[in-house]
N, C-alpha and C positions, 0 to 999 in steps of 0.2 A: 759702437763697440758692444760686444757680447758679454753679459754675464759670467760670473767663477760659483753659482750657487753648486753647478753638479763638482767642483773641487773641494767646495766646502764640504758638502755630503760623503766624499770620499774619505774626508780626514775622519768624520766621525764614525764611520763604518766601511774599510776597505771592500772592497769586492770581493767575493766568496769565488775559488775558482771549482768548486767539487760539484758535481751532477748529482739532482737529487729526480727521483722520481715524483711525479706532482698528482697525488691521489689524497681523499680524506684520511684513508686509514694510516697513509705515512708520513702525513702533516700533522696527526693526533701522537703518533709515536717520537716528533721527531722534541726534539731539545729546545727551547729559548733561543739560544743563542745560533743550534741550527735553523730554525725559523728569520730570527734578519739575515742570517746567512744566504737563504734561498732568495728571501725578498731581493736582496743584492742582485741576483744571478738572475730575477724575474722583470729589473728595472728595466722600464720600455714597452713589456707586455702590460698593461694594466688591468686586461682579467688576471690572469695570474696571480700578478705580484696581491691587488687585492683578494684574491684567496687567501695567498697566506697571511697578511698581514690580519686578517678579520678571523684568521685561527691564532693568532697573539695576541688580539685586544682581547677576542671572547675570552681567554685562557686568564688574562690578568683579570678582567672582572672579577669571574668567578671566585680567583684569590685576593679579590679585593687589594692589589697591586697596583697603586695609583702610580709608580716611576712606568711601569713599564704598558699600563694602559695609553699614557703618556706617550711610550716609542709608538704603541699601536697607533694613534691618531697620528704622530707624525710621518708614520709612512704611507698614510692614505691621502694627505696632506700633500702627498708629491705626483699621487697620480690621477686627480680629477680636474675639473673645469677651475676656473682661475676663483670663482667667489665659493665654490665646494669645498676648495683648498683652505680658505680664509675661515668658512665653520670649523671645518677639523683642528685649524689652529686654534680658534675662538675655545674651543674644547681641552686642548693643551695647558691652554692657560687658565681656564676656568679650576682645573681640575687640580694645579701643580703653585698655585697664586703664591701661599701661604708654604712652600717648598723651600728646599736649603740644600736640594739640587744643585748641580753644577753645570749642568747643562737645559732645567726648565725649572721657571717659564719661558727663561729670554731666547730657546728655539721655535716658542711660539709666536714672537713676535718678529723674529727673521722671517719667516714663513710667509706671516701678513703682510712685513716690507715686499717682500720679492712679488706677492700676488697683485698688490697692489702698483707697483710697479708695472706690471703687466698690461693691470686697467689704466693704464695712464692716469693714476689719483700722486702726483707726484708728493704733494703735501701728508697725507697718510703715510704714505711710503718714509717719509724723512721721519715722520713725528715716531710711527714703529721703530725705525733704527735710531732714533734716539732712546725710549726705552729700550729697547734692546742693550745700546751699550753700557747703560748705566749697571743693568741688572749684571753685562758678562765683569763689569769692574769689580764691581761686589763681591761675587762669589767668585774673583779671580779665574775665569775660563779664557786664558791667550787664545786662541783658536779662533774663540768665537770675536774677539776683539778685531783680530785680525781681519777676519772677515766680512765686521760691521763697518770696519772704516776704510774697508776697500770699497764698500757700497757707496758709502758716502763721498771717499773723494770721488768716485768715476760721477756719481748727481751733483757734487756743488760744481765740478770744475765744468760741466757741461751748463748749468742752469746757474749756477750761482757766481761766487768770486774763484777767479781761477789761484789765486794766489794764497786764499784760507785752504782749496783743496792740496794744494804744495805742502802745508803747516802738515796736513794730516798726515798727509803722507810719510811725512821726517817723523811723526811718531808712531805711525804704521812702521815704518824699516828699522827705527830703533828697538820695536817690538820683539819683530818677527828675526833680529841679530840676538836677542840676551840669549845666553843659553839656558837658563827656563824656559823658552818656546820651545825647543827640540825635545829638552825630556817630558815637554804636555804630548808632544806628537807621539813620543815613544811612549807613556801612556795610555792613545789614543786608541793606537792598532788591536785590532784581534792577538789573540795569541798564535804563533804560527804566521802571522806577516812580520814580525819585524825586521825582514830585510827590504821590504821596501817603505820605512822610514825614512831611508834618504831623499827616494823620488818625490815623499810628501813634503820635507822642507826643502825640496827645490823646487817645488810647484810655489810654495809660498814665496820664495826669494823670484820668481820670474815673475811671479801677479806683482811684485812689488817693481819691478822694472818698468810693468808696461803702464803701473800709476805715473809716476814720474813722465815717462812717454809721452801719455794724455793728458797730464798736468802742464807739460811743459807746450804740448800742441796747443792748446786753449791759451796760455798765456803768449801766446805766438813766436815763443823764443822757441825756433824751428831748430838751428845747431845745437842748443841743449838736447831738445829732442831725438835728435840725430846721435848724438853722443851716447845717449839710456838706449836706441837701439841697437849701435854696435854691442855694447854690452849684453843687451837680451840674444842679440843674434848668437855670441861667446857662447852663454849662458845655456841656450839652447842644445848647441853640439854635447854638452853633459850630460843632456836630460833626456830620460828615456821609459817616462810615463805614460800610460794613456791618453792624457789630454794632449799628448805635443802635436799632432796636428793641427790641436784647435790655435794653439800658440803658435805656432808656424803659421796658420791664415792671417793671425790677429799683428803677428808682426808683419806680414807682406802688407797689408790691408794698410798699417799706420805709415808703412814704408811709402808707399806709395802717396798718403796724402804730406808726408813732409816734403817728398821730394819736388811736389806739386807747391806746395808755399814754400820751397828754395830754388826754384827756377829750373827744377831738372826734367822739366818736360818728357824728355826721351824715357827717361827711368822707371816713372811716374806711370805711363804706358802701359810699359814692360812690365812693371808689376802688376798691372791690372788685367791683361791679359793669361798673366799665370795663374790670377783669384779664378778670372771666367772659368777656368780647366777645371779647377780642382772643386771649384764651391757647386752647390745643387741648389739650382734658380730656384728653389718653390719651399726649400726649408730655410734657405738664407737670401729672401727675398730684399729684407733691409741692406747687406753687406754688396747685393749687384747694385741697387739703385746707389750706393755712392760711389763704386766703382764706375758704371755709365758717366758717372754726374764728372769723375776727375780724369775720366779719361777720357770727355769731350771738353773739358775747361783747358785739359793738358793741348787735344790738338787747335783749339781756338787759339789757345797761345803761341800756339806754331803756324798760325794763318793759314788752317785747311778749313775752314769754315763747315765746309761739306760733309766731312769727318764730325767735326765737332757735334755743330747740330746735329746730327744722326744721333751720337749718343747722348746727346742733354737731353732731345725726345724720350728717348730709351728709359734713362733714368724718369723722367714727367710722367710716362705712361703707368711704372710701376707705383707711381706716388699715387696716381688716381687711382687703384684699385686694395693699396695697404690699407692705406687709413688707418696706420699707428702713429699718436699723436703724442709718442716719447720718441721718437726717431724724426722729428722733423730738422734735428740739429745742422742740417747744410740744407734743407730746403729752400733756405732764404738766399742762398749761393746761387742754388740751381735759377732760382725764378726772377732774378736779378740780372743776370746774364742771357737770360734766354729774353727778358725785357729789352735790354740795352742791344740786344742784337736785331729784334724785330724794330727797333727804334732805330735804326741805323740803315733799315731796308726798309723806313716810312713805310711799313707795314702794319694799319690801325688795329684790324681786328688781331693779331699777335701783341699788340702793346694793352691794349684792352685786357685782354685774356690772363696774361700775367701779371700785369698792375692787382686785378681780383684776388688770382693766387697769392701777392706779396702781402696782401691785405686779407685773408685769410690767416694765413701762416702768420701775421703779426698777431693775428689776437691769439693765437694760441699759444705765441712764446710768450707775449705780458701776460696771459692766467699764469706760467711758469716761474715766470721772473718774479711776479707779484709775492709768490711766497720765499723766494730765497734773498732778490735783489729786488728791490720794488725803485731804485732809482736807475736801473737800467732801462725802465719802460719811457723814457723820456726822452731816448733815441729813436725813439718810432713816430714816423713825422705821419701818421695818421689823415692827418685832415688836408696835407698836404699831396699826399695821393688819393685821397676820394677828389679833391676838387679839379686833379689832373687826368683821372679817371674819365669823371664828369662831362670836362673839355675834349677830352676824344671821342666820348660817344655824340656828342652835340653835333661836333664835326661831320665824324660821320653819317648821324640822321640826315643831315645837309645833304650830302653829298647822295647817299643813298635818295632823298627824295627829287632830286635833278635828275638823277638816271632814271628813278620810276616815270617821272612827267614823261620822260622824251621817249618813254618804250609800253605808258601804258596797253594803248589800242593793239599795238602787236599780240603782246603778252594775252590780253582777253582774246585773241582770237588763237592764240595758241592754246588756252586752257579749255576752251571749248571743241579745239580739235580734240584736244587730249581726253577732253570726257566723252566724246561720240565714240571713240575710239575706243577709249579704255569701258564703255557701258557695253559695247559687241563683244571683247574678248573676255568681259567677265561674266555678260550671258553665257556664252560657250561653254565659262570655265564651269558654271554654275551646273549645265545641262552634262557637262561630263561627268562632274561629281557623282551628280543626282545618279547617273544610270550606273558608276564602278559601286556606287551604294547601293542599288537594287541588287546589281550583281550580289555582292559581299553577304545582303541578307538572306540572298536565298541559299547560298553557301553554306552561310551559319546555322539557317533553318534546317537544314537537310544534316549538320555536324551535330547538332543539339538535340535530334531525335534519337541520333544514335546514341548519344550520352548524356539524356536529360539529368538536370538534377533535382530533386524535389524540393518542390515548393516550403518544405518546414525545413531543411536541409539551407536552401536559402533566407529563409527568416532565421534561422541560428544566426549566421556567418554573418548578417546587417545586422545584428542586434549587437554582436561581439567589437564588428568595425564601429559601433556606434559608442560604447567603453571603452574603447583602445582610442578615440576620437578624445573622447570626456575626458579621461586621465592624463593625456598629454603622452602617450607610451613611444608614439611615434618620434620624440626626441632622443630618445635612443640611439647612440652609434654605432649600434651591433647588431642593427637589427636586419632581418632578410625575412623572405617571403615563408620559406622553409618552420623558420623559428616562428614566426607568425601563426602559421598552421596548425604548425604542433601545439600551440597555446591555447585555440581556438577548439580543438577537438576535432580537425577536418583535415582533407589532405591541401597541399598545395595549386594543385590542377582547380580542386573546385574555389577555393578561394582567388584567385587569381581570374577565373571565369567570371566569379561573381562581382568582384572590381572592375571589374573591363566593362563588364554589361549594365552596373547599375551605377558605376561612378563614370562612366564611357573615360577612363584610361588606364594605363597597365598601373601593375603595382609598385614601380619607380617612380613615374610620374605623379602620382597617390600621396607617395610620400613624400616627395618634394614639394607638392601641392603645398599639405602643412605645414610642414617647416618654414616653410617660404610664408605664409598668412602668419604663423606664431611671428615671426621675429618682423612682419610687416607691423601686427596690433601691438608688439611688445616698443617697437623704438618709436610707433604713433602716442605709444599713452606714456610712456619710461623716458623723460630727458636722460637719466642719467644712465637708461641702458646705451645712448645713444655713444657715450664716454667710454665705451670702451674699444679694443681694437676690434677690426675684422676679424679676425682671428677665435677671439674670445669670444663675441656675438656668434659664430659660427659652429665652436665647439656645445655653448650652451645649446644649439637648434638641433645638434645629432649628426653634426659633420666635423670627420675627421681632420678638414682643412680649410682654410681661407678660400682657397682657389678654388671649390668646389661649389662651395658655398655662394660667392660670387657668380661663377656658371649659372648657377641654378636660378639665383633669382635674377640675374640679365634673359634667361630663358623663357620666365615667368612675368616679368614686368617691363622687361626692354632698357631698362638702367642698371647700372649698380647700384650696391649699398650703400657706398660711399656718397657717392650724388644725391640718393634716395637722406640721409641722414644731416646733408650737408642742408640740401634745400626744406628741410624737416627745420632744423636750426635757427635758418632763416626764414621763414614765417611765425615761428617764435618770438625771433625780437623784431 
């Protein structure tokens, strides 16, 4: 399930709808208050937004305005890499400790919950939202309360006891019912929204539905569950906020897994086919793979097998390339079922294969369990799957070494075909290269005369690539040939010639080079870079996305990260 941090952010600063023009001279002219206004309106751009934001911190230094240097870190706080995030709050709080604020330090420690969250440090994460809530008690901020122990029940009811996450919850709804909550809301807003106060205390009354929802899924009482979504689904027809999209996914999503632990197969389906339409595989990569996962558990349960499998692969494949190791929570579903199915078609290398996975995925949920539940790790029959592991590869070597005897001599005389064979067409291949190369040089010779570039013109341009190498500049996610140039003092043609020729590849390839060696040296020497998601490791290297990121180094190394990190792990212990 999905985070409520951008509902929380909303309460505290509405969305600004006026258009501002985005220049220094009228970012210097404009107001405070117009300034997080724009930020609002520039949320998702992260150049932008941090322009403005770095014209409100500089603005409060200067006035030595510790609250509102305060807003500045924390909006820079929302738009960098997940441990850039966690300095600017480290700053927050450094700067506001000894404060009588009502809103910092403790959104400096929301901040670090949710970053940390991110890095999969689940312990961190709890130990923040606990100060966090003590400090929003203190200084009486409902809001922020609210919002703290919605963090918490969705992480105890997931990792810990489902039945403390319930407790929370009854005093989360009790909260977010007194009517003090409504007039902190109405409080909250800018001046000029307060007509849509209502849609913000009913974003708070449906996040409190879909606790209950997930409170009640985890404790596997499925009719209650059922019961809190008739009512969110009510709830929702009311509501006609920005987020109700995301709320409409998140109830189909839940709908779909109760109807799945109530036997409504058909239903269960159907819903999951309406997520595939509306969801974007590459930014809600976690939300398909457990769609795949129940709506091939759904047709297994309906004896189409063929069906089924197709999608429990579907969801398998997307787990080997996430590698978020907070979203494993039905992984243990997925690889238990795809075990007992390969086990059923006395299929060894399929029972092998996922017996590994059940036994990966178990050590990662006892690190979890260890901090919330440590007596739930004693369900995990550990040694009782290595030594049945153990027994099917045994087997199989057997079996494998019986075929070998009875096919060696063939097999050698087919590898020796293969290599007379394969040493003629890679002559060939070799004697064609050789000659489209001579061609190519003389090509280039004869293009180069016309357009030499001089030799001190070239010693610039490697001296510059040899600083921009040293500094790490290439981690940059903004970065292009163009801008490169212009930094450099040359135009783009010659620098791009000068890559081709003295690094022999283009300037894409260049840079993916590095990126791809930074984050190879960083998770060889970093265990604990190794903890974080794809994602996060991805955006640290200068890319905008997991999926890109993964490309690049499968392009460069022939694995993924994921593999690359896992068997990293595993020569460790």
């Amino acid at each position: 399930m999905k985070n409520l941090l951008i509902a929380f952010f909303s309460i505290l600063c509405f969305l600004s709808s006026s258009a501002q023009e985005l220049s220094q001279e009228s970012l210097d002219t404009m107001e405070d208050e117009e300034l997080l206004a724009l930020f609002d309106k520039f949320y998702g751009d992260s150049v932008k937004a941090e322009q403005v934001a770095r014209v409100y911190l500089n603005r409060a230094r200067q006035r030595k305005d510790t609250i509102k240097m305060a807003r500045g870190y924390d909006r820079l706080a929302r738009i960098f890499s997940f441990r850039k995030n966690i300095s600017f709050a480290d700053s927050i709080i450094s700067i506001t400790t000894s404060s009588d604020h009502i809103t910092y330090p403790t959104l400096g420690y929301i901040i670090k919950a949710f970053e940390y969250s991110n890095l999969a440090d689940l312990q961190r994460e709890y130990e923040n939202l606990l100060i966090a809530y003590d400090l929003s008690k203190e200084k009486g901020n409902l809001i922020q309360q609210a919002y703290i122990l919605y963090r918490m029940i969705f992480t105890q009811a997931k990792w810990g006891n489902a039945e403390s996450a319930l407790n929370l919850q009854f005093k989360r709804n009790k909260l977010i019912n007194a009517p003090e909550f409504l007039n902190e809301i109405r409080k909250s807003v800018r001046p000029g929204q307060l007509s849509n106060v209502e849609n913000l205390y009913k974003e708070e009354k449906i996040s409190s539905l879909e606790c209950y929802v997930f409170c009640y899924l985890n404790l596997k009482k499925y009719d209650s569950a059922y019961f809190y979504i008739n009512r969110l689904r009510k709830e929702l027809q009311e509501y006609d906020g920005y987020l109700k999209k995301y709320h409409q996914d998140w109830l189909v999503e839940a709908s779909m897994e109760v109807d799945y632990f109530l036997g409504n197969y058909f239903n269960s389906i159907k819903a999951a086919d309406s997520l595939l339409i509306r969801l974007d595989s590459v930014s809600n990569q976690i939300e398909i793979k457990n769609i795949y996962l129940f709506k091939g558990l759904s047709y297994m349960k309906l004896k189409n097998d063929k069906l089924g499998l197709r999608f429990l692969l579907k969801s398998d494949s997307i787990y080997e390339i996430s590698n978020d190791y907070l979203n494993h929570h039905y992984d243990r579903l997925l690889f238990d079922h795809l075990y007992e199915y390969y086990s059923e078609k006395k299929f060894t290398e399929g029972r092998i294969l996922y017996l590994d996975k059940i036994l990966f995925i178990d050590s990662l949920l006892k690190i979890n369990y260890q901090y919330f539940e440590p007596e739930h790790i004693q369900k995990f029959k550990t040694p009782l799957l290595i030594k049945e592991k153990e027994f099917l590869i045994s087997g199989l070597k057997k079996k494998n070494k019986r075929f070998k005897d009875a096919s060696l001599f063939g097999l050698l005389i087919l590898i020796f075909s293969l290599f007379l064979l394969g040493y003629y067409f890679n002559r060939q291949l070799i004697f064609k290269k050789r000659f489209e190369s001579l061609l190519q040089n003389m090509d280039n010779s004869g293009k180069n005369n016309k357009t030499e570039i001089s030799p001190q013109v070239v010693d610039e341009i490697l001296h510059s690539l040899k600083a921009f190498e040293k500094k790490q500049q290439f981690l940059s996610n903004s970065l292009s040939l163009q801008d490169l140039a212009k930094k450099f003092n040359t135009n783009s043609n010659y620098l791009s010639r000068v890559i081709n020729l003295k690094m022999e590849k283009n300037f894409s390839q260049y840079i993916h080079d590095l990126r791809i060696e930074y984050s190879m040296n960083e998770l060889m020497s970093n265990s604990k870079f190794r903890n974080y998601t794809i994602k996060a490791i991805a955006e640290d290297c200068g890319y905008t996305n997991a999926e890109s990121y993964s490309r690049a180094f499968y392009k460069k190394n022939g694995i993924y990260p994921s593999y690359y990190i896992k068997k990293l792990n595993q020569t460790e212990t």
